[in-house]
C-alpha positions in Angstrom: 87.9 103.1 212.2 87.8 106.9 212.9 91.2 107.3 211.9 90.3 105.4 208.1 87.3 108.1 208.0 89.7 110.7 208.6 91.8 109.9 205.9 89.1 109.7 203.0 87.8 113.1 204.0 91.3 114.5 204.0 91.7 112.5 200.5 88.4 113.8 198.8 89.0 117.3 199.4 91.0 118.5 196.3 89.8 117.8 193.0 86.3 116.0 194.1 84.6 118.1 191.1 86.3 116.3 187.6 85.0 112.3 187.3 87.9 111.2 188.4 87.5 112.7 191.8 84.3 111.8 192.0 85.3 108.0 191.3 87.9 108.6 193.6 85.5 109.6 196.7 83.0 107.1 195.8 85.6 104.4 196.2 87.1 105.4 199.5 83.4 105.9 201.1 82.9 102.1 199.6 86.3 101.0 201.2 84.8 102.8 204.4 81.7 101.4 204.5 83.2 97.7 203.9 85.7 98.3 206.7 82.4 99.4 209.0 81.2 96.5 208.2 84.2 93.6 208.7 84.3 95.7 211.8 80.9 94.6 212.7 81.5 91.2 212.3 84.4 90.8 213.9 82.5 92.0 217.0 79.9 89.7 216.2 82.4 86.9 216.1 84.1 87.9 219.3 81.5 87.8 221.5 80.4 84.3 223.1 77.2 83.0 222.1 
């Protein structure tokens, strides 16, 4: 999880100011958030009820 935030903000440095940097940063922070959140579930899932 750390390592995926990592990456994007290593990724969105250069060239974050024309659209398609922009584009490119919003969709890595999307495909972070979604990982946080199969993340969540997993642990959801893995725990006994």
């Amino acid at each position: 999880m750390n390592t995926a935030s990592n990456a994007a903000a290593v990724r969105t440095a250069p060239a974050a100011n024309t659209w398609p940097g922009k584009l490119r940063a919003l969709a890595l922070h999307a495909l972070n958030l979604h990982l946080q959140n199969c993340a969540v579930i997993a642990e959801a899932h893995r725990r006994p009820q």
